[in-house]
C-alpha positions in Angstrom: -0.5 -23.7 -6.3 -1.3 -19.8 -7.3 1.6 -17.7 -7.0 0.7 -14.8 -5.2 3.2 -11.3 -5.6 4.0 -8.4 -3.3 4.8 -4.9 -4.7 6.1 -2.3 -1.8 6.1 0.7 -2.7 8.9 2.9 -1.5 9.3 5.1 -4.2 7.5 8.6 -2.5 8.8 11.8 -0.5 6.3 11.9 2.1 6.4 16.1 2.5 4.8 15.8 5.6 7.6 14.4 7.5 10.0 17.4 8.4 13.4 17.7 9.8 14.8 14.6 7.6 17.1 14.7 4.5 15.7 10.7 3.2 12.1 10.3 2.4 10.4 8.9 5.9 10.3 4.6 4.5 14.3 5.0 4.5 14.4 6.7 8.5 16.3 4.5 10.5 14.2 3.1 13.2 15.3 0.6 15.7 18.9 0.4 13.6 16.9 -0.3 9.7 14.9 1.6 7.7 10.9 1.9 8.1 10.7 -0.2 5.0 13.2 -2.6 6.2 10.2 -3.8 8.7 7.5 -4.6 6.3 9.7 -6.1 4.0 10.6 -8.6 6.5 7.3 -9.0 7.2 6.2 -10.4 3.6 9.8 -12.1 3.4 8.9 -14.6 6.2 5.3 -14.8 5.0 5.0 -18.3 3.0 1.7 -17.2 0.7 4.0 -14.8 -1.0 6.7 -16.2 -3.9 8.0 -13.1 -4.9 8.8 -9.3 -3.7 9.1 -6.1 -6.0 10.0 -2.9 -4.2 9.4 0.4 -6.1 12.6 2.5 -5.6 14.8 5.2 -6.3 18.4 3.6 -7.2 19.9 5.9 -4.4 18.2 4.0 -2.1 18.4 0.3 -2.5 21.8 -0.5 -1.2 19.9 -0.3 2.0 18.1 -3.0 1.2 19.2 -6.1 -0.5 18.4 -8.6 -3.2 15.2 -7.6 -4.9 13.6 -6.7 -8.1 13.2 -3.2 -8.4 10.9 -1.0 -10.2 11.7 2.7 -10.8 9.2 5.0 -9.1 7.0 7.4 -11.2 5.3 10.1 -11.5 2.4 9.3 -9.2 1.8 6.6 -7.0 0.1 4.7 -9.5 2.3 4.9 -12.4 4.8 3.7 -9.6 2.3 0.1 -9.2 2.1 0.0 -13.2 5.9 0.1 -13.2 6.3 -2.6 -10.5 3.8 -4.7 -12.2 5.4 -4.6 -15.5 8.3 -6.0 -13.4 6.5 -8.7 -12.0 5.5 -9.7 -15.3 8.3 -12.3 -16.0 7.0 -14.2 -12.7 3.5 -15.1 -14.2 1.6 -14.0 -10.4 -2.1 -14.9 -10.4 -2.2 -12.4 -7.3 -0.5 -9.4 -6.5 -0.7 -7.8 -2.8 0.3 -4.2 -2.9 1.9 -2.4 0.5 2.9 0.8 1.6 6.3 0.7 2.5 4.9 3.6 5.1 2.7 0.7 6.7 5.4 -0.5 9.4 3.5 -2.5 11.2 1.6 -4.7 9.3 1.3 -8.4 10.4 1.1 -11.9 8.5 -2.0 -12.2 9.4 -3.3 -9.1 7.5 -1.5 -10.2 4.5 -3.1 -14.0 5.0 -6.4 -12.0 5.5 -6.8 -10.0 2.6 -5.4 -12.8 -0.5 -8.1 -14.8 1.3 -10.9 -12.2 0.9 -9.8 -12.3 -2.5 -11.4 -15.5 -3.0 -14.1 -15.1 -5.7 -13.3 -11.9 -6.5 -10.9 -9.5 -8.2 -9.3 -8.4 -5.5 -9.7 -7.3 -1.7 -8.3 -4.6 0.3 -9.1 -4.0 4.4 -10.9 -1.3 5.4 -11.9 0.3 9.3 -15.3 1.3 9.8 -15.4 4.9 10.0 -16.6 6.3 13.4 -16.5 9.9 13.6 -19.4 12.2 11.9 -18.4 12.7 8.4 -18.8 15.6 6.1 -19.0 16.0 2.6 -17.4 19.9 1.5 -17.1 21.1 -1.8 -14.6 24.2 -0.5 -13.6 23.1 2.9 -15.5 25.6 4.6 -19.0 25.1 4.7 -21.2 21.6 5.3 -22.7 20.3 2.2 -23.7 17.3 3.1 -23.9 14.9 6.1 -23.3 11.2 5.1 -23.6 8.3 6.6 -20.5 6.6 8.3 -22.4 3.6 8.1 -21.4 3.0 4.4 -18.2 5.0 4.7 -15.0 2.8 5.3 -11.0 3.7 5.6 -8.9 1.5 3.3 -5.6 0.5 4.5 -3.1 -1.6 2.7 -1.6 -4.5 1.7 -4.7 -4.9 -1.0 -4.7 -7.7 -3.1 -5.7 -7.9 -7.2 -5.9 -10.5 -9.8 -2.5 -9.7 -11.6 -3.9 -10.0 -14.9 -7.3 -8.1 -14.9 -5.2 -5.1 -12.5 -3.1 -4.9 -15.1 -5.0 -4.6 -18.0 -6.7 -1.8 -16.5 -3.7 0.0 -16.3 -2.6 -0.9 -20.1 -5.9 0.5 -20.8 -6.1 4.4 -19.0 -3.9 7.2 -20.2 -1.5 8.8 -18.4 -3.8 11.7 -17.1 -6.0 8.9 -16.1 -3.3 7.1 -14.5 -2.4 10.8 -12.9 -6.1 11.0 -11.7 -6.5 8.0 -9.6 -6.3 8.6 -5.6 -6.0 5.3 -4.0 -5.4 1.6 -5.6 -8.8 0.4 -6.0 -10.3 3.4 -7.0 -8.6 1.9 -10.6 -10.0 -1.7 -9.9 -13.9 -0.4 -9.3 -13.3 2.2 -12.5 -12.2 -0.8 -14.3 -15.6 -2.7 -12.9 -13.4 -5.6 -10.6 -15.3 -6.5 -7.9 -13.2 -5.6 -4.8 -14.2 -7.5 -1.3 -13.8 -5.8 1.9 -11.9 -7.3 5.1 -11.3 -6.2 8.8 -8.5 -3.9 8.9 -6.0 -3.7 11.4 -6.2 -0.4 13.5 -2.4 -1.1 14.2 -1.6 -0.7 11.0 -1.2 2.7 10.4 0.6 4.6 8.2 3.4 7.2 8.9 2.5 10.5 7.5 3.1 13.2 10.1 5.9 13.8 12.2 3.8 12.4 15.3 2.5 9.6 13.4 6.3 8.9 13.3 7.0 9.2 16.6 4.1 7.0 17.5 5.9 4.8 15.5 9.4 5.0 17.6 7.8 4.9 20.6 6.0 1.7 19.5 9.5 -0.3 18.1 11.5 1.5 21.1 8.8 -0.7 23.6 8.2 -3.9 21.0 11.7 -4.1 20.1 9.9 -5.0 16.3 
């Protein structure tokens, strides 16, 4: 049987959240912590053997028995960290969350180590509707392009432990600085990375209102 990994990542300060002295995973929602919900998620979740959670040490009396990987300097020198902790479990898959994803579901995490199948990794992605703009100073339109072949990437994402890896072993630490969004490394590093359906429930909390979106949402689910 493969062994398949998770890495949450928990390690950021979201700036965009105001009025709160924690970073916005480690808000109490609902009587736990935003991470606390995902966590559980992937704990009940049978495809996954083992759970890293990339942390500052302040924080993870709140939430149990884990390994822990220290955050870094960017998001994903926080990844390389957790996967270098992950190392002594031998994964042949690792499925990477955002601890700022709430609301993700089983099924999302059965989804996307399933479109992994055959390739080096999958992550799920929402068609983009709105007209989409390309601009070079954030002012004028220089170029129109075509939502047709533009798609939003959402996580948990799933990678071939070994070949992820390596391709972080491999960049420098400005490269490592560089990179904007997990697979942006894998297609740099030529993996082949599937596409599956997203879950438009699934969104992340950046913004004060995307939290409260959140509250209002556990306050009526009781999640």
């Amino acid at each position: 049987m493969p062994v398949n990994a998770c890495l949450i990542l928990a390690g950021g300060f979201g700036e965009r959240v105001a009025g709160y002295d924690v970073p916005k995973q480690f808000i109490i929602v609902g009587g736990k912590p935003i991470v606390a919900y995902s966590l559980q998620v992937f704990e009940q979740c049978p495809e996954i053997a083992r759970i890293c959670v990339v942390a500052a040490h302040e924080w993870r009396d709140m939430l149990g028995d884990y390994v822990f990987a220290d955050p870094g300097k960017s998001r994903q020198h926080s990844i390389y960290n957790g996967l270098i902790a992950l190392r002594q479990f031998c994964p042949d898959k690792v499925v990477i969350h955002d601890a700022a994803r709430p609301l993700v579901v089983a099924g999302d995490v059965i989804n996307v180590i399933g479109a992994s199948d055959g390739y080096d990794g999958a992550t799920p992605a929402l068609a983009v509707s709105d007209t989409t703009y390309r601009s070079v100073d954030g002012r004028v339109i220089d170029e129109a392009l075509n939502r047709d072949e533009l798609f939003a990437g959402q996580t948990p994402e799933c990678y071939d432990y070994e070949k992820y890896l390596s391709i972080h072993e491999q960049m420098s630490d400005d490269d490592l600085s560089s990179v904007r969004g997990s697979s942006e490394i894998a297609v740099r590093g030529n993996l082949r990375i599937a596409l599956c359906k997203g879950n438009p429930d699934n969104f992340k909390v950046t913004t004060n209102s995307d939290l409260e979106r959140f509250m209002a949402y556990a306050s009526n689910e009781n999640v």
